[in-house]
C-alpha positions as CSV (number, residue, x, y, z in Angstrom):
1,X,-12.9,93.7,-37.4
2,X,-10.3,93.9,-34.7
3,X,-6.6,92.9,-35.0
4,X,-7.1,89.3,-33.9
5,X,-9.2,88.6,-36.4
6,X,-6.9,90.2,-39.2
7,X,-4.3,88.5,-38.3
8,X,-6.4,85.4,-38.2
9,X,-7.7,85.8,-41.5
10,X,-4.1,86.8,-42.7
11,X,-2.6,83.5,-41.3
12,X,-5.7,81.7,-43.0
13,X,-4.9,83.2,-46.7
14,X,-1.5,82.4,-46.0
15,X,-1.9,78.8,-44.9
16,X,-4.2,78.6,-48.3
17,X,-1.6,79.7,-50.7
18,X,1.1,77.7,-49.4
19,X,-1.4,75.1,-50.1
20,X,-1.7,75.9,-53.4
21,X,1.9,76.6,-53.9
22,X,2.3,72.9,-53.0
23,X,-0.2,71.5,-55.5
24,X,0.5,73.0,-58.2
25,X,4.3,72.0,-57.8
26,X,3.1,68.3,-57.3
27,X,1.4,68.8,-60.2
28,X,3.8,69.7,-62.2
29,X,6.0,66.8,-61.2
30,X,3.5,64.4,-61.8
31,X,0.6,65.2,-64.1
32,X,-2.8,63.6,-63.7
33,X,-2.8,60.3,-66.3
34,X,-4.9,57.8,-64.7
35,X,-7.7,58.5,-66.8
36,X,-7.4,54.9,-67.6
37,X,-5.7,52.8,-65.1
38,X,-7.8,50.9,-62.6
39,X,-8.5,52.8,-59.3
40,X,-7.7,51.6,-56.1
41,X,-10.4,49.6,-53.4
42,X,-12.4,52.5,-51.1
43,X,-11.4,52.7,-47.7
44,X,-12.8,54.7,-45.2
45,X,-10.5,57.3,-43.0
46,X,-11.6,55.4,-40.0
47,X,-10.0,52.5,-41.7
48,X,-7.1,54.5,-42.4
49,X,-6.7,55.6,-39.0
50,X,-6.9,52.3,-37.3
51,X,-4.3,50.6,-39.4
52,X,-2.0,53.7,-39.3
53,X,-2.7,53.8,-35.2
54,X,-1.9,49.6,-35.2
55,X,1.0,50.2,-37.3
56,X,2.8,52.6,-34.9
57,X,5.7,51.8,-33.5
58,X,5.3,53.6,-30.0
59,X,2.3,55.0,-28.5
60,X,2.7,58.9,-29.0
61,X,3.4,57.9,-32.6
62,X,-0.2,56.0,-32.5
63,X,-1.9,59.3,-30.6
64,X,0.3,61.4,-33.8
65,X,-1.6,59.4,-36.2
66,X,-4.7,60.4,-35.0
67,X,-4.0,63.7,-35.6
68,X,-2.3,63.6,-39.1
69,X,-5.1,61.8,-39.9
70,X,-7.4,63.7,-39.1
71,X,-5.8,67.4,-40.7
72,X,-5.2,64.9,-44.1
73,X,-8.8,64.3,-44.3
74,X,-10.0,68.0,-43.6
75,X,-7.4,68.9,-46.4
76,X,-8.3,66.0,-48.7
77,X,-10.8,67.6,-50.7
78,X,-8.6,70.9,-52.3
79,X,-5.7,67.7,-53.0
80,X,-5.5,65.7,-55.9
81,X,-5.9,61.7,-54.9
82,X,-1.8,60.9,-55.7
83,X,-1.1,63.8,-53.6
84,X,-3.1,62.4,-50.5
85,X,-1.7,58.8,-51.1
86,X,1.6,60.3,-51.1
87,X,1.1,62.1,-47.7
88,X,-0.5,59.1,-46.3
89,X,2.6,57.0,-47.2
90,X,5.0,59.4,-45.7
91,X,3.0,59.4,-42.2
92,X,3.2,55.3,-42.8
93,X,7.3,55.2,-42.8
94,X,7.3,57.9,-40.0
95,X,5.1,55.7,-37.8
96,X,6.6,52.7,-38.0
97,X,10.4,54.4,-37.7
98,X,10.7,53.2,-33.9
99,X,13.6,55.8,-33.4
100,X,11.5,58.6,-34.9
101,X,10.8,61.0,-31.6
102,X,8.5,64.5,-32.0
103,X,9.9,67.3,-30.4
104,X,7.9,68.1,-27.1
105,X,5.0,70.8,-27.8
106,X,5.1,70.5,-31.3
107,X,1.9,70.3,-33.4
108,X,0.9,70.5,-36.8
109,X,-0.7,74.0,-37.5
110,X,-3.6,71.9,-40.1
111,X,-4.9,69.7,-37.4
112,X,-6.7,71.6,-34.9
C-alpha cells in the first residue's frame, strides 16, 4: 500500500472515531427512552431535501442543503434517530438565517 492510501485510510479511522466520540456523548446527554412514545410520520430524504432547498433563504444556502443533505443521509445509519433530527434541525435554522454567509471554498469533509 503506498503512502496515499495510508494516509487515506488514516483520515478514514479518524473521521470514524470522531464519529463515535460524538455519539456516544449525545448519548449520554440524552438516553434512548422512546420505547414507548409514538414515532413520528416517514418522510423520504428527497422530501427532506426539497423542503430544506424551498426553505432556504438565498440560493447557495439551497445548493448547501443539497449537500448537508446528502452527507446526513450517508451518515444516517451509524446515528441514533434523535441525533439525526437534531442535525437536521440545526441545518433548518442555518438555512433560513438570511445573514448566514459560508466562507468561499469551504466544504464539509462527509459529503463528497
Amino acid at each position: 500500500m503506498g503512502d496515499w492510501q495510508n494516509t487515506q485510510n488514516r483520515m478514514a479511522v479518524g473521521r470514524a472515531v470522531r464519529m463515535r466520540q460524538e455519539i456516544v456523548a449525545f448519548e449520554a446527554r440524552w438516553p434512548n427512552r422512546d420505547r414507548w412514545e409514538e414515532p413520528m410520520p416517514r418522510f423520504s430524504w428527497t422530501q427532506l431535501e426539497r423542503q430544506l432547498v424551498d426553505l432556504a433563504a438565498t440560493e447557495t444556502q439551497a445548493e448547501m442543503a443539497r449537500h448537508l443533505v446528502s452527507a446526513t443521509r450517508k451518515q444516517a445509519q451509524f446515528k441514533p434517530p434523535e441525533m439525526v433530527l437534531r442535525e437536521i434541525l440545526c441545518y433548518a435554522w442555518v438555512l433560513l438565517d438570511e445573514n448566514f454567509r459560508p466562507e468561499p471554498g469551504t466544504r464539509n469533509e462527509d459529503s463528497s
